[in-house]
C-alpha positions as protocol buffer text, in pm:
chain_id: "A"
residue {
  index: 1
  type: UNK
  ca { x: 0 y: 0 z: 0 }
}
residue {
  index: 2
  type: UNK
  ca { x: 260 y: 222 z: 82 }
}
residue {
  index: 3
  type: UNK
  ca { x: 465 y: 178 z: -236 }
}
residue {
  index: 4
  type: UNK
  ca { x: 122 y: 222 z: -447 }
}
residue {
  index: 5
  type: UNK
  ca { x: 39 y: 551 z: -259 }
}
residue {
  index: 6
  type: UNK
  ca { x: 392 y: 672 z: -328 }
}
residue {
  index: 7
  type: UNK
  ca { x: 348 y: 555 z: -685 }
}
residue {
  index: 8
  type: UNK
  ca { x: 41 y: 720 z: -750 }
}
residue {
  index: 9
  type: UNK
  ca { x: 215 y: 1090 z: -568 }
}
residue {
  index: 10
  type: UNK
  ca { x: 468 y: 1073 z: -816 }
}
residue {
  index: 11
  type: UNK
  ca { x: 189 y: 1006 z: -1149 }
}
residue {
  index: 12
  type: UNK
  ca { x: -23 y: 1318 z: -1018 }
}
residue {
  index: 13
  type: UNK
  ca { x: 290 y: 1553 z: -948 }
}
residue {
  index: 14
  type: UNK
  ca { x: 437 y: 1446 z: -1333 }
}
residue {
  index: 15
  type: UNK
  ca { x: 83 y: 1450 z: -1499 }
}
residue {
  index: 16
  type: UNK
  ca { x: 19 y: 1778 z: -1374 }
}
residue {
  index: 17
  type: UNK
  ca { x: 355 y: 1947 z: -1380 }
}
residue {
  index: 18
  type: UNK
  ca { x: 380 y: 1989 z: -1000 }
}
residue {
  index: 19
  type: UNK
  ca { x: 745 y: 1963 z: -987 }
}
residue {
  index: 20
  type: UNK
  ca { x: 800 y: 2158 z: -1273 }
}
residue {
  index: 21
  type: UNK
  ca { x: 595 y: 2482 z: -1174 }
}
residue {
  index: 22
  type: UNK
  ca { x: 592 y: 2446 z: -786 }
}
residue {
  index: 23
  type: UNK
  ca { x: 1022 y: 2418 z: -719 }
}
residue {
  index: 24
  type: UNK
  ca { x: 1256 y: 2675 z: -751 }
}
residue {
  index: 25
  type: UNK
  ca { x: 1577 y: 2464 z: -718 }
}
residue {
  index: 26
  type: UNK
  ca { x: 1691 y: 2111 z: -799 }
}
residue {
  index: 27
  type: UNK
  ca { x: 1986 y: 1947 z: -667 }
}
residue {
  index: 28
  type: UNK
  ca { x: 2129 y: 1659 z: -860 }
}
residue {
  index: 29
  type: UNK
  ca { x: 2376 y: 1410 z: -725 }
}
residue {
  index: 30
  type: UNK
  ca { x: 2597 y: 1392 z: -1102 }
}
residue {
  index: 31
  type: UNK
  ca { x: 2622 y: 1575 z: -1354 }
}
residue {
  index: 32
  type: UNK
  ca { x: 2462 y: 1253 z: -1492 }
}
residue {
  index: 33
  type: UNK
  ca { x: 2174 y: 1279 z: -1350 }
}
residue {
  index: 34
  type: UNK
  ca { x: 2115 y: 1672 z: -1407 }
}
residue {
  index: 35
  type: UNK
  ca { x: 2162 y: 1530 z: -1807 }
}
residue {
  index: 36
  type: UNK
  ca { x: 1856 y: 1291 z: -1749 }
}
residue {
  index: 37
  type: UNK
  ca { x: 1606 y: 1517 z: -1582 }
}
residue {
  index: 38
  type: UNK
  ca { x: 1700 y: 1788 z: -1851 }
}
residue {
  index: 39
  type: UNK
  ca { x: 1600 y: 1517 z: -2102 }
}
residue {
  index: 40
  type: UNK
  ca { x: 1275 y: 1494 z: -1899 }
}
residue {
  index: 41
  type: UNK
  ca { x: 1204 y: 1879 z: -2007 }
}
residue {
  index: 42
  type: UNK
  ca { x: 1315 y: 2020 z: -1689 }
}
residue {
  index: 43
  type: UNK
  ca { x: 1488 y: 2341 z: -1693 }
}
residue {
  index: 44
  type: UNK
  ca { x: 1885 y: 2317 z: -1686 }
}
residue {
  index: 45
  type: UNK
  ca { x: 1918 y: 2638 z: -1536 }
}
residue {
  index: 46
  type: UNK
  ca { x: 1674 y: 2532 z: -1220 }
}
residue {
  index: 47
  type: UNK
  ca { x: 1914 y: 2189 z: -1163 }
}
residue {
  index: 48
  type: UNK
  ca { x: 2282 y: 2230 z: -937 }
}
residue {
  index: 49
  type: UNK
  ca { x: 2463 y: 1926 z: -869 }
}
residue {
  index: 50
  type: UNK
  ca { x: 2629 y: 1851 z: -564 }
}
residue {
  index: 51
  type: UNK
  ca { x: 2830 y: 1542 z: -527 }
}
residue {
  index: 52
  type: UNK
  ca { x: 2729 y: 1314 z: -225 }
}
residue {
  index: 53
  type: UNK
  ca { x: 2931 y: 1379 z: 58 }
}
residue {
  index: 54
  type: UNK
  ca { x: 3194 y: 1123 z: 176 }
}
residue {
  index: 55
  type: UNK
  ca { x: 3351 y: 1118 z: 545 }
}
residue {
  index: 56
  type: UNK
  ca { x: 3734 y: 1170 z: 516 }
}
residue {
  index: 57
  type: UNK
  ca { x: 3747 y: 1076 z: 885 }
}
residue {
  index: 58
  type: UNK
  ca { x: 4044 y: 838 z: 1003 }
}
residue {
  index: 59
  type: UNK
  ca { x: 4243 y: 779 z: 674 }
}
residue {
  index: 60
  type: UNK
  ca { x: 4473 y: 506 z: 644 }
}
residue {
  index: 61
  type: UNK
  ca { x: 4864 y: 560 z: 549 }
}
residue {
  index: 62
  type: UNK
  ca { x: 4859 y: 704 z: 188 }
}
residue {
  index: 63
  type: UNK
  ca { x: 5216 y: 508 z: 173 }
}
residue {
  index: 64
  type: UNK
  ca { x: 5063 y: 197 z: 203 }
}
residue {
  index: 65
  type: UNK
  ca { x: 4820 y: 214 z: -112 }
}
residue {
  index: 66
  type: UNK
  ca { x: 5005 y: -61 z: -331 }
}
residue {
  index: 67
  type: UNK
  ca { x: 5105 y: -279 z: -53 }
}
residue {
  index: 68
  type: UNK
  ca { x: 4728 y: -350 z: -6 }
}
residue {
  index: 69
  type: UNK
  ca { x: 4691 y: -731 z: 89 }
}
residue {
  index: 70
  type: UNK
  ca { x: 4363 y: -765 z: -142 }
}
residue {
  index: 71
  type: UNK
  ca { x: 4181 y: -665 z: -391 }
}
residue {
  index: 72
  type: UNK
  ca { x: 3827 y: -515 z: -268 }
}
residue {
  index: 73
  type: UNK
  ca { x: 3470 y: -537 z: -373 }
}
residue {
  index: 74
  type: UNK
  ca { x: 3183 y: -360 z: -111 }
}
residue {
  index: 75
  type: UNK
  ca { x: 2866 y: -330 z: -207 }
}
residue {
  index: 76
  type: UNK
  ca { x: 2507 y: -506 z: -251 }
}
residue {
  index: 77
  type: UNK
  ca { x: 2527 y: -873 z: -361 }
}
residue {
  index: 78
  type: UNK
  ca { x: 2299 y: -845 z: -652 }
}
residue {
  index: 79
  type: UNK
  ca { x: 2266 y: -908 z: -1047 }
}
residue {
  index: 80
  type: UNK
  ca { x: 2280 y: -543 z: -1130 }
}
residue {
  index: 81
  type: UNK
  ca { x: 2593 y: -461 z: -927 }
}
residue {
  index: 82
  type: UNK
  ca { x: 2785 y: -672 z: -1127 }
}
residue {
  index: 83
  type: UNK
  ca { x: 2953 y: -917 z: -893 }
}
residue {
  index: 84
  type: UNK
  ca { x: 2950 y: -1209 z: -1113 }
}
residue {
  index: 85
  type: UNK
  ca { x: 3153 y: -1032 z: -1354 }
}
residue {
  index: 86
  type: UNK
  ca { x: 3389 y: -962 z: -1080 }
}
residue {
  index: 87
  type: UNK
  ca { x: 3386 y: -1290 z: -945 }
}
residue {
  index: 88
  type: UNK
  ca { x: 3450 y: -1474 z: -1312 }
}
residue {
  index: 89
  type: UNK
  ca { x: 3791 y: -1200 z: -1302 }
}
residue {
  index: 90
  type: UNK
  ca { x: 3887 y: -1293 z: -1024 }
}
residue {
  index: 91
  type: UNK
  ca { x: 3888 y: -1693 z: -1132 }
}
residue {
  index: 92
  type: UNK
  ca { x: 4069 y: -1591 z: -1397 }
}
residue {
  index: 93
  type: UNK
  ca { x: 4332 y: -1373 z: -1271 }
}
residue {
  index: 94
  type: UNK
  ca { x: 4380 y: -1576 z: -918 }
}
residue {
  index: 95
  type: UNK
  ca { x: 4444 y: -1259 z: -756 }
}
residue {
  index: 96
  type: UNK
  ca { x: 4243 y: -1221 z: -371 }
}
residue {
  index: 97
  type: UNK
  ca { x: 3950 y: -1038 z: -321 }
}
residue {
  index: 98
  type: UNK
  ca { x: 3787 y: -934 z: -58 }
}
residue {
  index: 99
  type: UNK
  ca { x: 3393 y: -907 z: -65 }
}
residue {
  index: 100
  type: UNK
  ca { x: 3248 y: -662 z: 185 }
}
residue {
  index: 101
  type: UNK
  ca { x: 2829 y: -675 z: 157 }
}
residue {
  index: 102
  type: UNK
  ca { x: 2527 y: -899 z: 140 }
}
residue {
  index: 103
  type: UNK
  ca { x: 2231 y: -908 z: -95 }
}
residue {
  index: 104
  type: UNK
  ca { x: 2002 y: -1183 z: -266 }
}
residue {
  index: 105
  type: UNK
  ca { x: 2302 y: -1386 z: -450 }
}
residue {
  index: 106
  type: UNK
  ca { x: 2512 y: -1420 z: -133 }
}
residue {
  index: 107
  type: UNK
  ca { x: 2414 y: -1818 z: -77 }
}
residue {
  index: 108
  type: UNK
  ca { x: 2400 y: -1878 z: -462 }
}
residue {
  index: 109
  type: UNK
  ca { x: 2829 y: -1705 z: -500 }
}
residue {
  index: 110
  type: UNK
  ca { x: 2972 y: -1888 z: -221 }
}
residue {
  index: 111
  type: UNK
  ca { x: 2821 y: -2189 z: -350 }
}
residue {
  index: 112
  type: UNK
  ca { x: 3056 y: -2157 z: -674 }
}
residue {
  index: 113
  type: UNK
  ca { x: 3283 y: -1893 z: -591 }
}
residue {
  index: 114
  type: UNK
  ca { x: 3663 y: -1982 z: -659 }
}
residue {
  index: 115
  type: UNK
  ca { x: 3908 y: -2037 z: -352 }
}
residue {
  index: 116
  type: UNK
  ca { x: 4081 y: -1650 z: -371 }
}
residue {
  index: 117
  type: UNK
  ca { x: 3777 y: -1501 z: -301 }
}
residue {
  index: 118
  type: UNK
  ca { x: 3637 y: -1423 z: 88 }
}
residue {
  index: 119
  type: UNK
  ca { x: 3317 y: -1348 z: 140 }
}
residue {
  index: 120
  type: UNK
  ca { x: 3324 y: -1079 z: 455 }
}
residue {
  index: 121
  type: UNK
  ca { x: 2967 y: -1035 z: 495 }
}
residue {
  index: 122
  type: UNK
  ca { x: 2816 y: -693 z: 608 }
}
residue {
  index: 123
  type: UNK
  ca { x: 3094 y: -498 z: 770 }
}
residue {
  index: 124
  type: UNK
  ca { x: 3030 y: -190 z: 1060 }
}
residue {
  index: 125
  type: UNK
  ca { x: 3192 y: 143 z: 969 }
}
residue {
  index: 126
  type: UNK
  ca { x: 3493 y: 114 z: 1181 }
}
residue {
  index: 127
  type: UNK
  ca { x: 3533 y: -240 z: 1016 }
}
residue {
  index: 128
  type: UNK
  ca { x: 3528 y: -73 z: 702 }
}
residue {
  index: 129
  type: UNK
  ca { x: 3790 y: 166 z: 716 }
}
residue {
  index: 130
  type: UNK
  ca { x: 4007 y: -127 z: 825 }
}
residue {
  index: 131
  type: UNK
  ca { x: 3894 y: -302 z: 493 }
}
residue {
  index: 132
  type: UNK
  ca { x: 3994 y: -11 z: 248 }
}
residue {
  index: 133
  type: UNK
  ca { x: 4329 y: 29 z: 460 }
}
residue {
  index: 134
  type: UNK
  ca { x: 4412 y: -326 z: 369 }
}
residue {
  index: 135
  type: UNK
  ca { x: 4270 y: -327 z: 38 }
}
residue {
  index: 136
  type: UNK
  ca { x: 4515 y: -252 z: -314 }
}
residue {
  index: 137
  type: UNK
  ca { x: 4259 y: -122 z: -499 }
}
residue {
  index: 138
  type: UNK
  ca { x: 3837 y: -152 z: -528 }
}
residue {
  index: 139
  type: UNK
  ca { x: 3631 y: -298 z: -880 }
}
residue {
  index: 140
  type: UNK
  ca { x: 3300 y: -172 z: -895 }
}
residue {
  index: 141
  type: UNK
  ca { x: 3162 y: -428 z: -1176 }
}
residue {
  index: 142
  type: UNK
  ca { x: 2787 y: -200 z: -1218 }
}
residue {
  index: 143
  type: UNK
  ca { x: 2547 y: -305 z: -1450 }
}
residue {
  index: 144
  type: UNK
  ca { x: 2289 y: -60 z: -1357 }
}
residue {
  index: 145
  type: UNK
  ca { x: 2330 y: 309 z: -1435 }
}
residue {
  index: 146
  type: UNK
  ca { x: 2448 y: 439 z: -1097 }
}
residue {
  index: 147
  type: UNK
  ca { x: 2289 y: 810 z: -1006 }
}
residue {
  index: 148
  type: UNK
  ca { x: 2650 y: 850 z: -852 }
}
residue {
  index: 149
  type: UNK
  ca { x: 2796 y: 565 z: -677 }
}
residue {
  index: 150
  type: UNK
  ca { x: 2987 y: 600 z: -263 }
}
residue {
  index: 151
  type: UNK
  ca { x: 3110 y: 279 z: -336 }
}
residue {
  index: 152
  type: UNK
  ca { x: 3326 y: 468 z: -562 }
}
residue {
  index: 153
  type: UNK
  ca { x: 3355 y: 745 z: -395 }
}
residue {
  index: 154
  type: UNK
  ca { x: 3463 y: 606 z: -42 }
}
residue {
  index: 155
  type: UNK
  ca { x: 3742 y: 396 z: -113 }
}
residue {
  index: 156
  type: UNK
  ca { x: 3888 y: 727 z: -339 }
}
residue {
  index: 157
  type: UNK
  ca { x: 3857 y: 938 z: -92 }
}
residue {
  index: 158
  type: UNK
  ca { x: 4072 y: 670 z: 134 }
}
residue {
  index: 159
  type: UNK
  ca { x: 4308 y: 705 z: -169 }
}
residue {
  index: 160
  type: UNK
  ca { x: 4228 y: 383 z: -287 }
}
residue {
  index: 161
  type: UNK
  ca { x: 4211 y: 359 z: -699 }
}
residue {
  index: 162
  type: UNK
  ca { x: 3893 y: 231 z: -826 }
}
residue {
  index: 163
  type: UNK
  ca { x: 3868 y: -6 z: -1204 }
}
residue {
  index: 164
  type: UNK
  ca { x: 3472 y: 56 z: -1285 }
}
residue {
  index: 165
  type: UNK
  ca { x: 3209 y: 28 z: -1497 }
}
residue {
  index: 166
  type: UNK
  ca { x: 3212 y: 296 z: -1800 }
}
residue {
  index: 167
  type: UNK
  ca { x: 2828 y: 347 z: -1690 }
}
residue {
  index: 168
  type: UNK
  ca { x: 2580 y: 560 z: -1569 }
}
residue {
  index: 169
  type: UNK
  ca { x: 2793 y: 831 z: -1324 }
}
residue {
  index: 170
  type: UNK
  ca { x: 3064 y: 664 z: -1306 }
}
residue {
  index: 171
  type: UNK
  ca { x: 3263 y: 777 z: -1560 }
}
residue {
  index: 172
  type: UNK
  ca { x: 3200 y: 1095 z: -1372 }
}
residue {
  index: 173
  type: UNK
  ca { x: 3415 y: 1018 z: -1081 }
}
residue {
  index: 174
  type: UNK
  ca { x: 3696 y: 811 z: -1256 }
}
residue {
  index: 175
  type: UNK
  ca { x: 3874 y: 956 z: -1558 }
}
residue {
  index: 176
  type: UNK
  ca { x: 4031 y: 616 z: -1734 }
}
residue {
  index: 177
  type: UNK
  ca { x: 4409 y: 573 z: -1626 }
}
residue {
  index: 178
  type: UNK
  ca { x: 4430 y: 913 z: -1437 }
}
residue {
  index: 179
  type: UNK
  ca { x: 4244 y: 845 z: -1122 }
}
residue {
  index: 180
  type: UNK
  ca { x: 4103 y: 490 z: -1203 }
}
residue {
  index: 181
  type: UNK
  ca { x: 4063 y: 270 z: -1480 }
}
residue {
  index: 182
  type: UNK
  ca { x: 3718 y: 194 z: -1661 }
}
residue {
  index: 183
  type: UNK
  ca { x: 3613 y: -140 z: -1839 }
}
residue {
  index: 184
  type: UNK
  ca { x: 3274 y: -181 z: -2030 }
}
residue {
  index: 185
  type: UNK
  ca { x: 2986 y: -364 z: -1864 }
}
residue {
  index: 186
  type: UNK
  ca { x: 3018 y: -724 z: -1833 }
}
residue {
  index: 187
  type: UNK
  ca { x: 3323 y: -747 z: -1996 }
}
residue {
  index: 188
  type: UNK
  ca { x: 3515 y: -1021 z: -1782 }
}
residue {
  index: 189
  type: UNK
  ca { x: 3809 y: -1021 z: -1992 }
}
residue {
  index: 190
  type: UNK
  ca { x: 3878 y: -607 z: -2005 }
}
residue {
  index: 191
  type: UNK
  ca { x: 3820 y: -639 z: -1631 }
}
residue {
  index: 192
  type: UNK
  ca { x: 4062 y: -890 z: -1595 }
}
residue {
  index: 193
  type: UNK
  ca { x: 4313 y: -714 z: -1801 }
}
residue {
  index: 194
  type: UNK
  ca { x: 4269 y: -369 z: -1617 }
}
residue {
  index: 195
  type: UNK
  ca { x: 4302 y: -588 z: -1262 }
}
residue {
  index: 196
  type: UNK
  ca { x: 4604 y: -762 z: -1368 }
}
residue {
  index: 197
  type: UNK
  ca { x: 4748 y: -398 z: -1516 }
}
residue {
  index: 198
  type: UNK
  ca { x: 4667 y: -226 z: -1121 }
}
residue {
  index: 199
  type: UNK
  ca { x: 4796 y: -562 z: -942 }
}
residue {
  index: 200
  type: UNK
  ca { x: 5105 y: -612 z: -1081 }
}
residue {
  index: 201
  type: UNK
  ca { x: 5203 y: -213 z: -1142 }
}
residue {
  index: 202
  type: UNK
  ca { x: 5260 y: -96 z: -795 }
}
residue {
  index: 203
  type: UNK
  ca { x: 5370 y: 263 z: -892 }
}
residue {
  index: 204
  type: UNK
  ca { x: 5065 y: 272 z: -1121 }
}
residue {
  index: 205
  type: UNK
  ca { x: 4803 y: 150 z: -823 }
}
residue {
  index: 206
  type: UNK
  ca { x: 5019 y: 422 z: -638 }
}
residue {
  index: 207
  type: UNK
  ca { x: 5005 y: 716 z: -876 }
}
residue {
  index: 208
  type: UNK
  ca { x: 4583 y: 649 z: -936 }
}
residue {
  index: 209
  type: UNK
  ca { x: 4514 y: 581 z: -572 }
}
residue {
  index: 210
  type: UNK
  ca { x: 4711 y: 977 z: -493 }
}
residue {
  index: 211
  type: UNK
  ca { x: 4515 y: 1084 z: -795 }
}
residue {
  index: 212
  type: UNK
  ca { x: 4144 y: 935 z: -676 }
}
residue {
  index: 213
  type: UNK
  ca { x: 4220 y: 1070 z: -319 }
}
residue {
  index: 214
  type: UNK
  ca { x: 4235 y: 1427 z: -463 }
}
residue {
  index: 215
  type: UNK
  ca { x: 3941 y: 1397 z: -627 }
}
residue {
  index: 216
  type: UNK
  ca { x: 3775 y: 1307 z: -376 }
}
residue {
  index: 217
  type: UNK
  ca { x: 3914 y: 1600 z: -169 }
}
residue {
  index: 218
  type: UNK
  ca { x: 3776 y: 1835 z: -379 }
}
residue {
  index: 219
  type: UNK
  ca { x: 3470 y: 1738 z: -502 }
}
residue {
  index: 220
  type: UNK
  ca { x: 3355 y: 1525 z: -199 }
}
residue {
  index: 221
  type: UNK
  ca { x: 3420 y: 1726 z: 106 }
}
residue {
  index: 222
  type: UNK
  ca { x: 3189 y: 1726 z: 379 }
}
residue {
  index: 223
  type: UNK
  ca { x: 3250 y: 2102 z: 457 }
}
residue {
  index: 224
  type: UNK
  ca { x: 3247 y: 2169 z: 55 }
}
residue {
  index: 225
  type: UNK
  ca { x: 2901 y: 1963 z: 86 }
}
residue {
  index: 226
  type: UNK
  ca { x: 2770 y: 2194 z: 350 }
}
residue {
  index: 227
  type: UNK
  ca { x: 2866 y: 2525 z: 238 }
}
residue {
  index: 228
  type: UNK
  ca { x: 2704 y: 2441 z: -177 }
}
residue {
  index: 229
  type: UNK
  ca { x: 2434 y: 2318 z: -11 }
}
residue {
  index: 230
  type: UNK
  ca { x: 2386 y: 2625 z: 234 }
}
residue {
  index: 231
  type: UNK
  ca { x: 2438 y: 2807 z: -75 }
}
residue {
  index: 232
  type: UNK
  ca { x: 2155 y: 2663 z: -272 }
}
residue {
  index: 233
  type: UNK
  ca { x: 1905 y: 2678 z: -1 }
}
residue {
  index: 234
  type: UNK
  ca { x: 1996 y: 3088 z: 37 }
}
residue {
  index: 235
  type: UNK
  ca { x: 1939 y: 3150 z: -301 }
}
residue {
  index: 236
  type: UNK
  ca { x: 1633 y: 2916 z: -354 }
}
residue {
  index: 237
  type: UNK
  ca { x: 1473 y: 3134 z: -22 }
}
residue {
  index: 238
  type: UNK
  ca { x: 1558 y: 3443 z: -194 }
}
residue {
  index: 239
  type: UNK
  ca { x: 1336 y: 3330 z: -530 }
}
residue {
  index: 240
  type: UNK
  ca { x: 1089 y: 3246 z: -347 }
}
């Protein structure tokens, strides 16, 4: 009932235009997603995106990016993030990884899942800083056309680099072979190849991880967060 309620809201706000004439200001998480509600005939000029925030609380070494024990997966356990993809790499490659997360296919991977790959289970926050620390680099395998994607985000702002999907926002956050590396969707053998590349390059997993973690400094911020956001709301009250 709830869901139906919500989903009839949303069919009387669009089929009457209620977001379009009754909001001054949107706020989109990617630049991505600004692009798709312009499609949708909203006004680009109404639309300011502002990256999620990401904690930068109790960093690990920088030094010890490439001397990471494992290679790191966190996420949901699910068909659209990818994680069979990752897991099929991984087989091939024989490198370890680490997978941080639950979801629906948790059961049906460790029933088939090749014996360099841990599954950690749903990890606390504390726990999680620990797993990025120990981690040489993340894969985020997405199938689904992430809005923006902390899964990225947080391991680059623990200057971690990050091999993703070249979907949705992603491509937003990692620029290929300057802060990350980006394979196409699905493709188990161009991940493989781009794992293999950060693995076995330590000054390369290095240079992206430095890279990723100033990214993330700049455009993830918590104060920077607070302070656009402020922003927006100031001039959005002054509209109105």
């Amino acid at each position: 009932p709830e869901s139906a309620a919500y989903a009839m809201r949303a069919y009387v706000a669009r089929r009457f235009g209620l977001f379009k004439e009754n909001v001054t200001q949107f706020i989109a998480v990617s630049q991505f997603v600004r692009n798709k509600l312009v499609q949708a005939g909203y006004a680009a000029e109404q639309i300011e995106v502002i990256h999620n925030a990401v904690s930068s609380d109790m960093l690990p070494d920088a030094c010890s990016r490439s001397q990471g024990e494992y290679i790191g997966y966190a996420g949901r356990l699910s068909s659209e993030k990818g994680v069979e993809t990752l897991l099929e790499a991984a087989r091939q490659t024989g490198f370890p990884l680490r997978v941080a997360g639950d979801g629906p296919l948790l059961e049906r991977l460790r029933a088939k899942v090749s014996e360099n790959v841990v599954f950690l289970g749903r990890l606390t926050r504390s726990e999680m800083r620990e797993f990025y620390a120990n981690s040489r680099f993340l894969v985020v395998p997405s199938r689904l056309q992430e809005t923006f994607c902390l899964a990225a985000a947080e391991p680059m702002m623990h200057g971690r680099a990050v091999i993703a999907s070249r979907i949705g926002a992603l491509p937003e956050l990692i620029t290929d072979r300057s802060n990350g590396l980006l394979f196409e969707p699905d493709d188990v053998n161009g991940l493989a190849m781009k794992m293999r590349l950060l693995w076995e390059d330590r000054s390369e997993c290095d240079r992206l991880g430095a890279n990723a973690r100033d990214w993330a400094a700049e455009h993830c911020d918590e104060r920077s967060f607070y302070n656009r956001l402020l922003s927006i709301y100031e001039r959005a009250i002054a509209v109105s």
